[in-house]
N, C-alpha and C positions, 0 to 999 in steps of 0.2 A: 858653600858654607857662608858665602858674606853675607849674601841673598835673604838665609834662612835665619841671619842675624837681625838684619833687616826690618823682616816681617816679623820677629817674638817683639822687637822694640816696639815698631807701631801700633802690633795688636796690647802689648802691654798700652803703653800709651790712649791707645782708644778704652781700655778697659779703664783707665783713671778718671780718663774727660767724662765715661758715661756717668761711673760712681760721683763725681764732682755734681753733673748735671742732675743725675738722682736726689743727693743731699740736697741741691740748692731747691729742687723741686720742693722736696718733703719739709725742708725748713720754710720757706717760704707759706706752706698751706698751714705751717701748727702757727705761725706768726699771723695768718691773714685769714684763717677757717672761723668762719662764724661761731659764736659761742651761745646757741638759744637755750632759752632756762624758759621752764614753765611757771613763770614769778606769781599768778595769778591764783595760782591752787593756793598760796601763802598769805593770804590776807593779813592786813600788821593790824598790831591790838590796839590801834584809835582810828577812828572817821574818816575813812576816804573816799575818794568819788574815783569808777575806774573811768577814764578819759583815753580817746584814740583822737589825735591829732594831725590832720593830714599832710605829710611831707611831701608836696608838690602832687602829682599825680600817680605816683609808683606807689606808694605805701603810707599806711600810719605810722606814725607813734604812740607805741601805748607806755600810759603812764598810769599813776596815781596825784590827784588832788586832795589837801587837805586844806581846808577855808580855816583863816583863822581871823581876826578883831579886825574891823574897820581903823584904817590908817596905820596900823603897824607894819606895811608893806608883804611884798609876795618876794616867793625866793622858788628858782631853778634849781633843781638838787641833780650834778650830773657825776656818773660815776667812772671807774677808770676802767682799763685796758679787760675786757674778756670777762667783764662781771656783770652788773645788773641794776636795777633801783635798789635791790635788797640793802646793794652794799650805803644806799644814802638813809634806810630805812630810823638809824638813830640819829642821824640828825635831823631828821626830818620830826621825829618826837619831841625833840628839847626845843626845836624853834618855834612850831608848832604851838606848844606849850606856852612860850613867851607871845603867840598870836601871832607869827607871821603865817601867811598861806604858804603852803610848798608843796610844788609839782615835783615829781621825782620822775623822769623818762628813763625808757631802756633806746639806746642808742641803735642806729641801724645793727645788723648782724649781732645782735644782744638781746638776751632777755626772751621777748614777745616781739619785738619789732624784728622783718625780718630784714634780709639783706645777705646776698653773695657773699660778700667777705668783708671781714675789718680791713679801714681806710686811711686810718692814722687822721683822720678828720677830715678828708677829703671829701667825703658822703656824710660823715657826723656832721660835719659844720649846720646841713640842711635841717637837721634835727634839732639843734639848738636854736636855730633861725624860726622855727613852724612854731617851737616849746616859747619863745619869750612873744611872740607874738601873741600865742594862745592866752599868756599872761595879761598883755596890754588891754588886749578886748574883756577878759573876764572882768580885769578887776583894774577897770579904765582912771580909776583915783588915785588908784597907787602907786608907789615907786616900787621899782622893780631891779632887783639883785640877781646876782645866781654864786653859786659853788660849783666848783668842777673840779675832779681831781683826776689827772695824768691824760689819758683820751679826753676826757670830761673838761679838762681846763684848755686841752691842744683846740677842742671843735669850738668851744666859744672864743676863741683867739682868731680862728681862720674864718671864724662868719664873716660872707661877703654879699651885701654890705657890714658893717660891724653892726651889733647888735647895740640896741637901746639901751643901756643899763644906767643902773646909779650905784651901783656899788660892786665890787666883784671879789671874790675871794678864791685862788688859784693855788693847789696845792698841789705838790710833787712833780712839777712839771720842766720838764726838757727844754732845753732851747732849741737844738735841732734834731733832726730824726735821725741824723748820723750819728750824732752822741750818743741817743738812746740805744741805739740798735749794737754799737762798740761795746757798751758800758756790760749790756746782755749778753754778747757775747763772751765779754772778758770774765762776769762772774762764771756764768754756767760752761766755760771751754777755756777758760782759763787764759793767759795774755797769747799765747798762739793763736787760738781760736777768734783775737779778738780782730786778727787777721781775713779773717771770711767776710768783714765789711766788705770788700772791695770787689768780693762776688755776689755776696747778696743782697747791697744796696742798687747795683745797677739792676739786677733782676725785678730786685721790689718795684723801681722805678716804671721797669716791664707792666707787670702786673698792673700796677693801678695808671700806666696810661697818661704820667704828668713828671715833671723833674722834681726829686722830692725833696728839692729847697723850697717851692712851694708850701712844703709843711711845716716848713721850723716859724714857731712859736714868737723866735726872738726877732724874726722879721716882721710881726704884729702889735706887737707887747706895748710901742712904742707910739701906736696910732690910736692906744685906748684917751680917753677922756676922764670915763668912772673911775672915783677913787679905787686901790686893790689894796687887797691885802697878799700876799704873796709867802706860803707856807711852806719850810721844806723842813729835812729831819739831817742833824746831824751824820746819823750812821746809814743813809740813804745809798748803795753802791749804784741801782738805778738812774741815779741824777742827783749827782752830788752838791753839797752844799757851797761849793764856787761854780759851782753852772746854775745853782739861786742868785748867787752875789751877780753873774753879770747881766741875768734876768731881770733884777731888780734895777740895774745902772742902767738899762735901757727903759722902761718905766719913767715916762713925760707928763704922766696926771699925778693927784696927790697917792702917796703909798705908805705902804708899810712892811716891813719884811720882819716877821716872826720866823725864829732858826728856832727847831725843837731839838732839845738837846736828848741824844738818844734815839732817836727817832730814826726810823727805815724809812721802808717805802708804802706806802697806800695808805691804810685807813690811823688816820691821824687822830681822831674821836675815841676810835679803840684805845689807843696806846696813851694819848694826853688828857682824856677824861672830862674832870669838873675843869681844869685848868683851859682846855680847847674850848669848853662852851662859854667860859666866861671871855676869853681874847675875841669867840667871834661877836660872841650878842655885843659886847662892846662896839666891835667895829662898823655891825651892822646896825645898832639901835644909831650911833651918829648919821649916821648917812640912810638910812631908810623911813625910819620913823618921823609922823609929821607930829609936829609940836603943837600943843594947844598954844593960841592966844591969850594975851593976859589981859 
């Protein structure tokens, strides 16, 4: 009888460890499974040029080009977690509009560009590295910007070496990728759930083959020079607005921290409207645009 006690404990016991290692498998591939979108069948309704950019020797970037007025600068349009250029598609119209150039890329494992799996900016960073360069060479007069928002703002933080910029505008973005990944859990599994970091951050660690302090954001934040502007949304549960505040304390060039009141997570443009395009052309007409002589 002890025996047979025993063995119902262990096999129970191995029946948890497998479902534990199950979930952590299946969570892990909806967090890091490629999201490709066929963005190209979607043509947007003003002037672009489609552009493939070469990310070292593996792969392109495809993006879209839109040229706009001599000297009013060029802008990087990068988008966040599991989406695409589409999502930079209106902003890329209003600036545009006011004459800067803007590339919009789809980030490795997004869009058109392909790639094994999302990397929290691991493999993005190379993409925003290939995308501002692509910029220098085009439009060798210009100063050069970019937007990113959440993935978007984490890979232009981890580019190594850091990227050239003159301006940058950083929205929705995490400090570390533990916070992120707690924060995610705690919405969608509620404060139990938010427990599962602790299996699923070393696994992620597994997976992409690096320690994933390497990722956090706020160990870079602090090396920029380009003036930022730094965007987050009050009602944000993804990355709350005192993981802005210490985002922006760490922040050693000139800044700005715009808190949108109301505001969630991702597309900022949607939700703040005329009011977002006039805080950025503001921020970015100071520091991009060159000034005639008098």
């Amino acid at each position: 009888m002890h025996n047979r006690i025993i063995r119902w404990i262990a096999i129970q016991l191995a029946a948890i460890v497998t479902i534990i290692a199950l979930g952590l498998i299946i969570l892990g591939e909806i967090v890091t499974g490629p999201a490709p979108t066929a963005v190209e069948t979607l043509l947007p309704d003003f002037p672009v040029e489609q552009v493939r950019i070469p990310a070292g020797d593996a792969y392109a970037v495809h993006g879209w080009l839109a040229r706009g007025s001599y000297g009013k600068g060029a802008l990087l349009l990068v988008h966040s977690m599991r989406s695409n250029r589409l999502e930079m598609l209106s902003r890329a119209r209003f600036l545009n509009q006011q004459g800067y150039s803007v590339l919009m890329i789809d980030l490795q494992a997004h869009g058109e560009t392909p790639g094994e799996r999302i990397t929290f900016g691991a493999r993005e960073k190379a993409d925003v590295t290939a995308a501002t360069a692509y910029l220098r060479d085009t439009f060798p007069h210009e100063r050069i910007g970019a937007i990113g928002v959440t993935l978007g703002a984490a890979a232009i933080l981890l580019a190594d070496p850091p990227l050239w910029l003159d301006a940058l505008v950083l929205e929705s973005l995490h400090p570390t990728l533990a916070e992120a990944v707690e924060n995610r859990l705690r919405l969608h599994l509620g404060d139990y759930g938010a427990y599962l970091k602790f299996l699923l951050l070393p696994y992620l660690s597994l997976l992409l083959d690096l320690p994933l302090e390497a990722l956090d954001p706020i160990n870079r934040i602090g090396t920029l020079t380009a003036p930022v502007l730094l965007v987050a949304g009050t009602l944000d549960k993804h990355t709350t607005q005192a993981e802005a505040e210490r985002l922006y304390a760490a922040i050693q060039s000139p800044k700005e921290l715009w808190i949108v009141e109301g505001a969630g997570h991702y597309n900022m443009h949607t939700y703040a409207g005329r009011t977002y395009e006039a805080r950025i052309l503001e921020f970015l007409s100071s520091h991009l645009q060159r000034r005639q002589a008098n």
